[in-house]
C-alpha positions in Angstrom: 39.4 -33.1 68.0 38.7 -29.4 68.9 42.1 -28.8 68.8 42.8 -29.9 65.7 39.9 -27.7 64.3 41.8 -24.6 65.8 45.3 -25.5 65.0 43.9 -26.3 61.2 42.0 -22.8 61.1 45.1 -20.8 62.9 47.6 -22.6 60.1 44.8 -21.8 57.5 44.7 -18.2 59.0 48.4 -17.9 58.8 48.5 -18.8 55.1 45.7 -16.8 53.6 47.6 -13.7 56.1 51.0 -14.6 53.8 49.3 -14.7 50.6 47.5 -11.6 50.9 50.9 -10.0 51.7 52.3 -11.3 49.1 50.4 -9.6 46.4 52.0 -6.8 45.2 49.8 -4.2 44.5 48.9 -2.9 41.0 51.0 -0.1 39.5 48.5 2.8 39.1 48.0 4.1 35.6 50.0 6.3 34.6 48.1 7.8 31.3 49.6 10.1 28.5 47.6 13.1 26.7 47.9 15.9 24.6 48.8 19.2 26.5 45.4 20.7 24.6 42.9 19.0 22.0 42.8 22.4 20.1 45.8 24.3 18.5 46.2 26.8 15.4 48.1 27.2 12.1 47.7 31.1 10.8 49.3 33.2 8.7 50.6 34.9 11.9 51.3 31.6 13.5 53.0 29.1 11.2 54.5 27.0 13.9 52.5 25.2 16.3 54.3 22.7 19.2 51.8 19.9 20.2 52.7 18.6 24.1 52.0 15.2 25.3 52.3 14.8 29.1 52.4 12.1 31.4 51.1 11.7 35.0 53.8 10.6 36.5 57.7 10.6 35.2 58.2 7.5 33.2 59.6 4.5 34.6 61.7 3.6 31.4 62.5 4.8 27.7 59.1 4.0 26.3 58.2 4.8 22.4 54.3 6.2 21.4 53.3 6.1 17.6 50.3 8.7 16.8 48.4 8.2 13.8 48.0 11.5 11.2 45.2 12.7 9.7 44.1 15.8 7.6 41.5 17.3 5.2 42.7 18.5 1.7 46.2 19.3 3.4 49.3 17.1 1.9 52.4 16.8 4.5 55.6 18.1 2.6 53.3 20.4 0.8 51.2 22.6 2.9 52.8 21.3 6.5 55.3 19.0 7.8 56.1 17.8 11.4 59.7 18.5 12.8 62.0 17.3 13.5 60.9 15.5 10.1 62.6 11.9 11.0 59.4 11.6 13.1 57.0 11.3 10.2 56.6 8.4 8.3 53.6 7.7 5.7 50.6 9.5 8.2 52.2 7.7 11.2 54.3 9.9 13.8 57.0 8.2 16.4 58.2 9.8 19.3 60.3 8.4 22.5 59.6 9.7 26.1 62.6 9.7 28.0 63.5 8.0 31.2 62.1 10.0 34.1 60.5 12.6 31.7 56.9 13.6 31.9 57.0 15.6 28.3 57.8 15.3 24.7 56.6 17.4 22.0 56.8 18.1 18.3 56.0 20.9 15.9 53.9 20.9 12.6 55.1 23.7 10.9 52.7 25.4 8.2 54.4 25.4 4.8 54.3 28.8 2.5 50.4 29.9 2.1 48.6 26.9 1.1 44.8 27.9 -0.6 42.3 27.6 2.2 38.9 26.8 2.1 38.2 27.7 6.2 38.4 24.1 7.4 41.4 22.4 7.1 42.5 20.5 9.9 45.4 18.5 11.0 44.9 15.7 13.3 46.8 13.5 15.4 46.0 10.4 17.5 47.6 8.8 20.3 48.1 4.8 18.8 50.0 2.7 21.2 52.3 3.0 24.6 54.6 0.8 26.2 55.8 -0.1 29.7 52.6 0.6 32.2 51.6 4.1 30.4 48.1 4.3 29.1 46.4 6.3 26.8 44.8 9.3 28.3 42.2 12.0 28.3 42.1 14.3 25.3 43.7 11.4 23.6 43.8 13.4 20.2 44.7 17.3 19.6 43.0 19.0 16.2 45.3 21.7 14.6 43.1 24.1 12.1 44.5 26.0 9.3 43.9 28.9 8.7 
């Protein structure tokens, strides 16, 4: 009887040794974030290029839609974001390549739009795809001035 109490915990040994190997461990975030959460617009200045990096290169062609936002500035008025396909209704789409850790855009300040001293442009990381996360500073505010 004995040894049936050690053959039973050896087999039960074995198995709970072959399904802890088994388990593949988790793939570590891999998080996305603006290069800065602050950039400027100025008369001296009318191009700004906003940088979102990853931690690692990504694994696979992955698209990341930001949301838009800004105060008494109209896109295709006072700014627009280049290359303009990009933009559509206050909602931004860019792909990160294969094995790239970067992508970037540019809002490009548009003649000399009336300013008041606090316009701001904002844009906000939405959504990601395949493993990468959304990361720390997960907006960037560009001020007008």
């Amino acid at each position: 009887m004995f040894s049936f109490f050690k053959s039973l915990t050896s087999a039960l040994l074995a198995a709970f040794v072959l399904l802890l190997g088994a388990c593949a461990p988790d793939e570590p975030a891999n998080p996305l974030r603006f290069q800065e959460s602050d950039l400027t617009l100025s008369s001296s200045h009318d191009t700004v290029t906003v940088q979102l990096t990853l931690e690692r290169p990504a694994a696979e062609n992955t698209p990341i839609t930001l949301t838009m936002q800004s105060n008494r500035l109209v896109h295709g008025n006072q700014f627009t974001v280049e290359p303009a396909s990009l933009e559509v209704n206050g909602t931004v789409f860019l792909a990160l390549a294969k094995g790239a850790q970067t992508t970037s855009f540019q809002v490009v300040k548009l003649g000399t739009p009336p300013l008041e001293g606090d316009e701001q442009i904002r844009f906000t990381l939405a959504s990601t795809q395949n493993g990468i996360t959304i990361g720390t500073p997960a907006s960037v505010i560009i001020s007008v001035r």
